[in-house]
C-alpha positions in Angstrom: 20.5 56.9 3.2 17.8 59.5 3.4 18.7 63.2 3.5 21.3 64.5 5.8 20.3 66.7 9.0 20.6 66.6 12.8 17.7 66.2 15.0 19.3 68.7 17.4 17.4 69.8 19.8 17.6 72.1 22.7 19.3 71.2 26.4 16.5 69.5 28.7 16.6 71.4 32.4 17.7 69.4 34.9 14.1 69.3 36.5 13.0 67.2 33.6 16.7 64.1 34.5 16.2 61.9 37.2 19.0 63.3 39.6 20.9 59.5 38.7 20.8 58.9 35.5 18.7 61.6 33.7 15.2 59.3 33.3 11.9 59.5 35.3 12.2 58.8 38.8 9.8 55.8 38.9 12.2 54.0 36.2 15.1 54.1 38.9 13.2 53.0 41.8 15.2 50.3 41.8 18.7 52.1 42.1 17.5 53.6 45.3 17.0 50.5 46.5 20.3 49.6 45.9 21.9 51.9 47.9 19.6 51.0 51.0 17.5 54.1 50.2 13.4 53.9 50.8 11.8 57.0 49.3 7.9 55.7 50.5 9.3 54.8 54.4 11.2 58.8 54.2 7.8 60.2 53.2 6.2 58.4 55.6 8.1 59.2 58.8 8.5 63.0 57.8 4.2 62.9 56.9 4.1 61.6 60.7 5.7 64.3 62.6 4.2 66.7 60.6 0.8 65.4 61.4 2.0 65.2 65.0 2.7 69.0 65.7 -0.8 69.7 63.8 -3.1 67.4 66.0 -0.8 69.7 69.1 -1.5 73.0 67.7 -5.2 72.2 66.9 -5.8 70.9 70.3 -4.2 74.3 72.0 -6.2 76.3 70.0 -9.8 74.5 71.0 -9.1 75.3 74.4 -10.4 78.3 75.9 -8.9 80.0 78.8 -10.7 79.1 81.9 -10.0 75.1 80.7 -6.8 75.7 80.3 -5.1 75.3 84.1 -1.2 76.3 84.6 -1.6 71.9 85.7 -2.1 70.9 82.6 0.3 73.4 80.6 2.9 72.0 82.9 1.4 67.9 81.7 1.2 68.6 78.0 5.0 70.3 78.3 6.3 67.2 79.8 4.3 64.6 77.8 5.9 66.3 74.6 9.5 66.2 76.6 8.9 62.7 77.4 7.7 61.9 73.8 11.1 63.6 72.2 13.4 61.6 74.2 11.7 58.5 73.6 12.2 59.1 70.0 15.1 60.8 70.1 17.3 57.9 68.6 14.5 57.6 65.3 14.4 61.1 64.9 18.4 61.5 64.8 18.4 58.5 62.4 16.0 59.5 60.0 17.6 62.7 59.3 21.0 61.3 59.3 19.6 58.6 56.2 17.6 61.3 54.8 20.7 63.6 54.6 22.9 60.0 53.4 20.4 59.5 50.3 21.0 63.1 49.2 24.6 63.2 49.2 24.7 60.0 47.6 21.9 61.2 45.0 24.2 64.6 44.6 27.0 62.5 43.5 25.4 60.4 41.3 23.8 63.2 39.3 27.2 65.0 39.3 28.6 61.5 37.6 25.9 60.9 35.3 25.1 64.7 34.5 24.4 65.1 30.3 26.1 68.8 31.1 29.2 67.1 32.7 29.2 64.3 30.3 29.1 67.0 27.9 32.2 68.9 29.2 34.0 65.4 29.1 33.6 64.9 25.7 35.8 67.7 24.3 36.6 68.2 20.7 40.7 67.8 19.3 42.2 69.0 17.1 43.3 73.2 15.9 39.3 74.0 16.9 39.0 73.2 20.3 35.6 73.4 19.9 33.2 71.7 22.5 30.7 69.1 21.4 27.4 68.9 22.9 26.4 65.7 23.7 22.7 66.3 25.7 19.5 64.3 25.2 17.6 65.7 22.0 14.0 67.7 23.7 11.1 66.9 22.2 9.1 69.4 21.5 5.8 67.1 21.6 5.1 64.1 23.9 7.5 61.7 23.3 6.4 58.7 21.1 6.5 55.2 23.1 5.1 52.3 22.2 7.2 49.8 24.6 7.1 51.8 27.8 7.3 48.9 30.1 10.3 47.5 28.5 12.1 51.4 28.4 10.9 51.2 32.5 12.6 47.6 32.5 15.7 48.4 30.2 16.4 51.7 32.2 16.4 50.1 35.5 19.1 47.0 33.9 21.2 50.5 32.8 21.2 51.5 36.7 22.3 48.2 38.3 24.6 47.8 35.6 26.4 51.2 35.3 29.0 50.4 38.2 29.8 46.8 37.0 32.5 45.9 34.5 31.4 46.0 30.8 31.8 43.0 29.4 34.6 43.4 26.4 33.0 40.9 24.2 30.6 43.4 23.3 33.5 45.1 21.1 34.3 41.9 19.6 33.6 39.6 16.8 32.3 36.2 18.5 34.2 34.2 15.8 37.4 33.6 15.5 37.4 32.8 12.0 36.7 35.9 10.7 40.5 36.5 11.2 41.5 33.8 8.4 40.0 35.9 5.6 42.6 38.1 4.3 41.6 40.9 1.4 43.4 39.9 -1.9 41.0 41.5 -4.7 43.7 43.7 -5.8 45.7 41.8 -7.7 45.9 41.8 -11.3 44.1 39.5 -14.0 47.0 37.4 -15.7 44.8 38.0 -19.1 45.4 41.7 -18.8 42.7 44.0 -20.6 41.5 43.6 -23.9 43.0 45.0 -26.8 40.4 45.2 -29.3 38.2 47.5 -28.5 34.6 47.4 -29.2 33.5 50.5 -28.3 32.8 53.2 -25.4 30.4 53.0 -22.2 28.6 56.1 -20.3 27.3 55.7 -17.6 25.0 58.2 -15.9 23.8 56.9 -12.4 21.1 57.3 -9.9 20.7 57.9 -6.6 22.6 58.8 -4.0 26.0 58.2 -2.7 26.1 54.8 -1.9 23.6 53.9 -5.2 26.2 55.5 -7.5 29.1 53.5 -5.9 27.1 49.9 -6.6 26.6 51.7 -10.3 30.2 52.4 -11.0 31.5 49.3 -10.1 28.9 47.2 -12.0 30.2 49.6 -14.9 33.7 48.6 -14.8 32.6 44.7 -14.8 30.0 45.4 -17.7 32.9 47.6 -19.4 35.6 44.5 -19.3 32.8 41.6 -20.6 31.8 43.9 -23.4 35.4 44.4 -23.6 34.6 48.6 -24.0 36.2 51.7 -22.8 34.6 53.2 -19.8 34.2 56.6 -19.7 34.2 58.2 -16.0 30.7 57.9 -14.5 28.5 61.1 -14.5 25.8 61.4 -11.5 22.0 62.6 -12.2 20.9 65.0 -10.5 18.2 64.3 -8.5 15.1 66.7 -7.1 15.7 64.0 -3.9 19.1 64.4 -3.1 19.3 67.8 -4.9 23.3 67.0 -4.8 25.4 68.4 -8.0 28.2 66.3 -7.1 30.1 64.8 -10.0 32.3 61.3 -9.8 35.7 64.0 -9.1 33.9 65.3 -6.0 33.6 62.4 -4.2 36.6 60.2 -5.7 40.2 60.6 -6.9 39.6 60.2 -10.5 43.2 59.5 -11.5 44.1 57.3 -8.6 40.8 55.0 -9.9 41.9 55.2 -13.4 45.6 54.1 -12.1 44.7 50.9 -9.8 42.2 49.8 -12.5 44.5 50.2 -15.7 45.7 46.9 -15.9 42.1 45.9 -16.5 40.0 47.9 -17.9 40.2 51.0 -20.8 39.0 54.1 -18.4 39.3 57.7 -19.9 37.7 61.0 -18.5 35.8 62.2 -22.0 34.3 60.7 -25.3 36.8 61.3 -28.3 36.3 64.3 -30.4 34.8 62.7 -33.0 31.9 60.7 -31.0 31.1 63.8 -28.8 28.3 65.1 -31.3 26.6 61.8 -31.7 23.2 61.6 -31.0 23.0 58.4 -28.8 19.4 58.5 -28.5 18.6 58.9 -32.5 21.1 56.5 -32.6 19.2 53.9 -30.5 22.0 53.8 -28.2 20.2 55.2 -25.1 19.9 52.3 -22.7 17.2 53.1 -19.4 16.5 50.7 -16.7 13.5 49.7 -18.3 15.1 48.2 -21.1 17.6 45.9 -18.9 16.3 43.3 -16.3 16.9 44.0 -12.8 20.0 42.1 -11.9 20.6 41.3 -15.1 22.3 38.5 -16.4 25.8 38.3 -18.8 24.1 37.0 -21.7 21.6 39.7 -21.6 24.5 42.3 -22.0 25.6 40.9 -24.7 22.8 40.0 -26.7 21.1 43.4 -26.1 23.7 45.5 -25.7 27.2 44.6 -27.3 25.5 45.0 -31.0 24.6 48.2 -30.2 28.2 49.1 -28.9 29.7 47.8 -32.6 27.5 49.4 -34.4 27.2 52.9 -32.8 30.6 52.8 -31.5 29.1 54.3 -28.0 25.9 53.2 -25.3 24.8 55.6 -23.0 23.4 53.6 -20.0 20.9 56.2 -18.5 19.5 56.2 -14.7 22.1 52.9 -14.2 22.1 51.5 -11.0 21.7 47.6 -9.9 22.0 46.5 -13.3 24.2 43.4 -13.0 22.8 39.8 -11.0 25.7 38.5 -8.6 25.0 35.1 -10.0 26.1 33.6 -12.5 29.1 35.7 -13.3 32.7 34.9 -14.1 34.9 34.8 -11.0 37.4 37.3 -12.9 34.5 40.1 -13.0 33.2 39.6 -9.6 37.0 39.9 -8.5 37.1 43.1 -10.5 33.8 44.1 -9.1 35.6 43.7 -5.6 38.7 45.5 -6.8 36.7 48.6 -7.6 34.8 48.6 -4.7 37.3 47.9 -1.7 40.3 49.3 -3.5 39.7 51.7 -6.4 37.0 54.1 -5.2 38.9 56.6 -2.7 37.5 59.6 -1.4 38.8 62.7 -2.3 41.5 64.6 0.5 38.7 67.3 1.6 36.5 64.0 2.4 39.3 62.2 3.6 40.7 65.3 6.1 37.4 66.0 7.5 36.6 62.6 7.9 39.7 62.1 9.9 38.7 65.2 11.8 35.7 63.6 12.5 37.0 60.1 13.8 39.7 61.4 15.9 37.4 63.7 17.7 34.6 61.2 18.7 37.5 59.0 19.7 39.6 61.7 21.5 42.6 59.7 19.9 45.3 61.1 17.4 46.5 58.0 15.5 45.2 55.4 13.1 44.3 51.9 14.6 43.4 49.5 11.6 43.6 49.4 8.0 40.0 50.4 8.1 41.8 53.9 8.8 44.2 53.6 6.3 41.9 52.7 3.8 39.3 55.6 3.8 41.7 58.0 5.2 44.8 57.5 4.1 47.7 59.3 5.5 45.8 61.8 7.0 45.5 60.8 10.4 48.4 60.2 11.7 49.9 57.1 12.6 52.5 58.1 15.4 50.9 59.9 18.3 50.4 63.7 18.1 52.3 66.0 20.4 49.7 67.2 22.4 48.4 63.8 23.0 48.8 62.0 26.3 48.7 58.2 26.2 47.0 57.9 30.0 43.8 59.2 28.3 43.1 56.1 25.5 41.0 55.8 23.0 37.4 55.7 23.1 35.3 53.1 21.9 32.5 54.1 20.4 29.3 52.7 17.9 28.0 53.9 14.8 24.9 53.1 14.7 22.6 53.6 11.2 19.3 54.4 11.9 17.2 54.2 8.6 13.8 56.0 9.7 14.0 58.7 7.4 10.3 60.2 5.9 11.1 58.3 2.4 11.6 54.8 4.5 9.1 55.5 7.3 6.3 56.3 4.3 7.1 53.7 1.5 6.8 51.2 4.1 3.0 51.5 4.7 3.7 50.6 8.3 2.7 52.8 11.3 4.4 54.1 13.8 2.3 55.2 17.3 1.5 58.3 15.9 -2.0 58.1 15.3 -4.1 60.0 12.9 -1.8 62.6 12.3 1.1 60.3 11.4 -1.6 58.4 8.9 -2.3 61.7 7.2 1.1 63.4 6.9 2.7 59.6 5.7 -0.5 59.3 3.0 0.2 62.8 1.7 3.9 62.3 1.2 3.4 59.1 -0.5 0.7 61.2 -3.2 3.7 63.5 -3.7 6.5 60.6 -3.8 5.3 57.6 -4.5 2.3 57.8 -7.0 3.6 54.7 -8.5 3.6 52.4 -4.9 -0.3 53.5 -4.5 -1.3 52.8 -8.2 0.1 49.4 -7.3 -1.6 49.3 -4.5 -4.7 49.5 -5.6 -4.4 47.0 -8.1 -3.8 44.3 -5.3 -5.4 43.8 -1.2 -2.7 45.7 0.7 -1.2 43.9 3.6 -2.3 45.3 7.4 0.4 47.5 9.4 0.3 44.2 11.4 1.0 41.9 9.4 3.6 43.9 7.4 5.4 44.0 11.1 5.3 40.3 11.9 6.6 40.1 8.4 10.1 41.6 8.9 9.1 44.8 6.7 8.8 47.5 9.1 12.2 49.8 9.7 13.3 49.9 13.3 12.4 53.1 15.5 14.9 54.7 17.5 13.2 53.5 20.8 13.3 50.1 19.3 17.0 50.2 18.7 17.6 51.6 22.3 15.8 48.7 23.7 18.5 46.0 21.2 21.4 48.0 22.5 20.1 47.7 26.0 19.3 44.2 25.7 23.2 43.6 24.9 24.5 45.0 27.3 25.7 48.7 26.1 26.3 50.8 29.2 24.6 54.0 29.5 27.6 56.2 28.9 28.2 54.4 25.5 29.4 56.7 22.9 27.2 56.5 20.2 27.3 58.2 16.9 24.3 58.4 15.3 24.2 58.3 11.2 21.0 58.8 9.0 20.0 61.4 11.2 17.4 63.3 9.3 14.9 60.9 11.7 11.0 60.8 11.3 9.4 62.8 14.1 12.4 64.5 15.2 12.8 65.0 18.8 10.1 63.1 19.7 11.0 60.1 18.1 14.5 60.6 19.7 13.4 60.7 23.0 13.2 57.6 24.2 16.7 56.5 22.8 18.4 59.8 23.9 17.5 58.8 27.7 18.8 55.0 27.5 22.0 56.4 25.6 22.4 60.3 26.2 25.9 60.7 24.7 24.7 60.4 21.3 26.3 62.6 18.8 26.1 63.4 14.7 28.5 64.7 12.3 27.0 68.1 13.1 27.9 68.1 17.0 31.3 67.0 16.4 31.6 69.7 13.6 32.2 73.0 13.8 29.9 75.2 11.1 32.7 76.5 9.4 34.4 73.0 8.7 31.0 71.7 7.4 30.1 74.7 5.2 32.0 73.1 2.2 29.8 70.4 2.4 26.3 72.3 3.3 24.8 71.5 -0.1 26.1 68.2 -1.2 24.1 65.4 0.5 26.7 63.0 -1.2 29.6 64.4 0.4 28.0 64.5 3.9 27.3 60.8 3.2 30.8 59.9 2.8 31.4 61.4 6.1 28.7 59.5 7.9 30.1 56.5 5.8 33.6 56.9 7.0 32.3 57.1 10.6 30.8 53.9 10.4 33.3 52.0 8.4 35.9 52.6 11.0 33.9 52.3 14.5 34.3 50.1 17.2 31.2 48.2 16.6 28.4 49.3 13.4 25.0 48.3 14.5 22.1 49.0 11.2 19.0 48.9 11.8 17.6 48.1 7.9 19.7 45.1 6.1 18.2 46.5 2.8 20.0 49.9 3.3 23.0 51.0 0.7 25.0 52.4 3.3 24.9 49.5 5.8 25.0 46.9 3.4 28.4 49.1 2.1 29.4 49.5 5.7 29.2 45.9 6.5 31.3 44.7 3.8 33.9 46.8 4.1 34.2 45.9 7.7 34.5 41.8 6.6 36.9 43.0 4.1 39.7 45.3 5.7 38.6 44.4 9.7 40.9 41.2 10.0 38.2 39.6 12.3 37.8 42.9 15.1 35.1 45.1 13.4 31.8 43.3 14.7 28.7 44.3 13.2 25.1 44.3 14.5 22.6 43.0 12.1 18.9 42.5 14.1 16.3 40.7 12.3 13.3 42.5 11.7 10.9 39.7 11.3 12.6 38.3 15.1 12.6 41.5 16.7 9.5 42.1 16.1 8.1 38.4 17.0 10.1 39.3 20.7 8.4 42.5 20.7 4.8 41.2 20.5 5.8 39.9 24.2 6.1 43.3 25.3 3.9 43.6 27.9 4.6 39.9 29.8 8.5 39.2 28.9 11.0 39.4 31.5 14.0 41.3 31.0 16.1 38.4 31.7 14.3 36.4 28.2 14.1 39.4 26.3 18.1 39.6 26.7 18.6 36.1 26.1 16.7 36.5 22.9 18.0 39.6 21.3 21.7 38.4 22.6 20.6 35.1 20.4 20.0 37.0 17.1 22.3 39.0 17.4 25.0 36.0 17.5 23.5 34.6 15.1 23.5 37.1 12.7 27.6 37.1 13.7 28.2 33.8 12.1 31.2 34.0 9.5 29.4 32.8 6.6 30.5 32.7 2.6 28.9 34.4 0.2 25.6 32.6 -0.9 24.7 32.5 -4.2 23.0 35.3 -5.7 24.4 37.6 -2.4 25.5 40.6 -3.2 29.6 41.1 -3.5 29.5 44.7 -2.0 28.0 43.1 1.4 29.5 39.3 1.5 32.8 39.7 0.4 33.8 36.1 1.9 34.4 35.0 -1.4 37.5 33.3 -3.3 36.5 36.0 -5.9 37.2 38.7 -3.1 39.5 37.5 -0.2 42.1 34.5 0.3 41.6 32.1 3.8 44.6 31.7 5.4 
């Protein structure tokens, strides 16, 4: 995930909503219709009259007095008596429609109102704070790139707002997803070693979701070397600037506990190893000296002499260190055991984050042992007593937009934004990524265009509007919105903040005071954002290489018993569908983001050489019943 933040922006006036469903009026034509409304034959019949009793005045005024004859006074007062009831019936008619369409359009924009919406959607809990929940205002023109599909997707959100939402939307297509049942906790009938050959530190990169992968590649490295691990430190870094250490984020003793039957784990060095010099002692290990996913045999040719001889390795910068394949079924089971069972957030994460889940869903009790996983026993699993049953649940979907700066600029795609996008991307790359541009000039870059028909381009928000749209996501779907630092702010936002106003972040739903702990520690945000996800309705990401979704998604498979769908759009289709922009129907372009979708649904085992974290479908990792 990239840096945390809200692209909050300020209410838009009403003046700037289409009185029906807050979008430009041209988008909605087609609603008016609906209702038996015709704006152009209104303008027309009103632009008559007042032509009419112009071409009357102007003629009375050209005529002098001595033309003028008490005769013809008397004619032109009965041919306009004679016109009025002959058109009596049209004129009673028109203004009975006219004054029809504007009560109806006065109800609709009390329905569909962002400000009422907004009053709807009312924090629980001991605050009783109000969230806002109103389109983000850009303070620039809004970036589109697809208007006529955003025209074509808006006007699909009209006609469908009063028909019943179909509920397969909120549910996994498959039915075998059900028969895999989590089972990586139990315990290795080898037991762990006795002999030990030595002691492991880990210091890991990146941010919260980086450092999870690392730890959990640690405790697998730590059994096949047969080593002690020592609880994982976290670098610093001048990206995340986050302090956070491992007994921030997770209960230290409660991972030491599940784990003990497996692995040595203690919280410091010995006495007598703390003054060793690692690095003099050629016991530093950096990511340069291990292969990217490396293999077992690597760790222990390279590695475990060091660990006899110096008696401690310092693995520096450690991160995705360890291949998926090949690898013993007993470590990638203990993998899974760290990751799904061992790493728990601390309470302060785990009380906010229930906080946060119970507010967006207006709902006081734990559903699904996604709940009781990542939150434990602090959201309650009996109703509260200030709940009322009537009201429900609501449904809503996380969705995990990855369009940060970082992604937006390593990418080396472009965006809309012209010239000005081009120079601020080029100048954060200089400061960022020196190393991608060395590469690059080494070797013929590939073309924005071709990078996008290649799959390699993250989604924009308007994109991701136009996917949910093409599903079949009402317009009042509650959305919460993770990754929210989002390239171009406002802007960007726009034209997914229309389609789906009741968009809302951890900061809306959060009063200041309850996020101050967390202000400075992007790490500890993330978990919130990650909690939010993992236990949503439906999780739609937007980048299948992100940490978070590819975390998210896994944890879904393992704890969701077959009801915790996830959306996972192909880049390389989407953007093939896309080229079509300007001749598709909206009728194809539904059936063909409806098709990825599904088939990105599929309940699938683990490939080979898939990672663990995201594809637990594994006998390593869960039991089919």
């Amino acid at each position: 995930m990239g840096k945390q933040g809200s692209p909050r922006g300020r209410r838009v006036e009403n003046q700037d909503l289409d009185i029906s469903f807050g979008v430009k009026e041209n988008e909605f034509r087609s609603l008016d219709m609906q209702y038996g409304g015709d704006p152009p034959v209104g303008r027309r019949l009103s632009g008559g009259d007042y032509n009419w009793d112009k071409v009357v005045l102007t003629k009375g005024m050209k005529n002098d007095s001595a033309k003028f004859a008490p005769c013809k006074g008397v004619y032109v007062g009965k041919r306009q008596m004679w016109w009025l009831h002959r058109h009596i019936r049209s004129i009673v008619f028109t203004l009975l429609l006219m004054g029809f369409l504007y009560l109806l359009d006065s109800l609709l924009f009390s329905i569909f109102d962002p400000a009422m919406l907004q009053n709807n959607f009312s924090l629980q809990g001991s605050s009783k704070a109000e969230v806002e929940m109103v389109p983000r205002a850009a303070k620039e023109g809004p970036v589109k790139l697809y208007e006529r599909l955003l025209n074509m997707a808006a006007s699909s959100l009209a006609e469908r707002e009063f028909k019943q939402e179909s509920s397969k939307l909120w549910e996994e297509p498959y039915p075998q997803a059900s028969s895999w049942k989590p089972c990586a906790d139990k315990t290795s009938p080898h037991g762990k070693p006795r002999n030990i050959t030595g002691y492991i530190l880990i210091s890991a990169n990146g941010g919260l979701n980086q450092q999870r992968v690392a730890v959990c590649n640690a405790v697998a490295v730590a059994s096949l070397l047969n080593a002690t691990l020592v609880i994982p430190k976290f670098l610093y870094s001048n990206v995340w600037k986050d302090p956070s250490q491992f007994g921030d984020i997770y209960q230290e003793d409660y991972f030491m506990d599940m784990l003990k039957d497996e692995v040595n784990i203690i919280k410091e060095l010995p006495p007598n190893l703390k003054l060793l010099d690692v690095e003099a002692a050629g016991s530093l290990i950096t990511d340069a000296e291990l292969s990217k996913e490396a293999t077992p045999d690597e760790y222990i040719k390279k590695i475990l002499p060091l660990l006899l001889r110096n008696r401690v390795v310092h693995f520096l910068g450690y991160g995705n260190r360890l291949g998926f394949d090949p690898l013993s079924s007993e470590l990638q089971r203990l993998r899974c055991k760290c990751n799904f069972h061992a790493l728990k957030f601390v309470p302060e994460i785990q009380q906010i984050g229930s906080l946060l889940v119970r507010r967006i869903r207006r709902y006081d009790i734990a559903r699904s042992t996604l709940d009781k996983q990542l939150l434990g026993n602090l959201i309650p699993h009996v109703p509260l007593r200030h709940y009322h049953a009537a009201e429900g649940p609501s449904k809503y979907l996380a969705l995990h937009l990855r369009f940060e700066i970082d992604m937006v600029a390593y990418s080396m795609c472009e965006f809309g934004g012209g010239e000005t996008e081009k120079s601020e991307l080029q100048t954060y790359r200089e400061v960022h990524f020196p190393l991608l541009l060395e590469r690059l000039k080494k070797s013929k870059p590939l073309s924005p265009q071709e990078l996008r028909k290649m799959g390699k381009c993250p989604l924009t928000p308007e994109e991701a509007g136009l996917v949910l749209a093409g599903l079949g996501f009402k317009h009042g779907t509650y959305i919460y919105l993770a990754g929210s630092d989002i390239y171009g702010g406002q802007s960007r936002m726009q034209a997914l903040t229309t389609l789906y106003p009741n968009l809302v972040t951890k900061e809306d739903l959060l009063t200041p005071s309850e996020l101050a702990p967390f202000r400075n520690f992007s790490s500890q945000l993330a978990a919130l954002d990650f909690i939010a996800c993992a236990t949503s309705d439906v999780f739609a990401m937007t980048d299948s290489g992100s940490q978070l979704s590819s975390l998210v998604s896994g944890f879904r498979t393992y704890y969701g018993g077959g009801h915790a769908p996830t959306l996972r759009p192909s880049k390389k289709r989407l953007s093939a569908i896309l080229s079509r922009n300007k001749t598709i129907g909206w009728h194809s372009f539904e059936g063909k983001i409806r098709k990825m979708i599904d088939e990105g649904q599929r309940v699938q085992v683990r490939g080979l050489g898939r990672s663990i974290y995201r594809h637990p479908r594994c006998k390593e990792c869960m039991c089919r019943h």
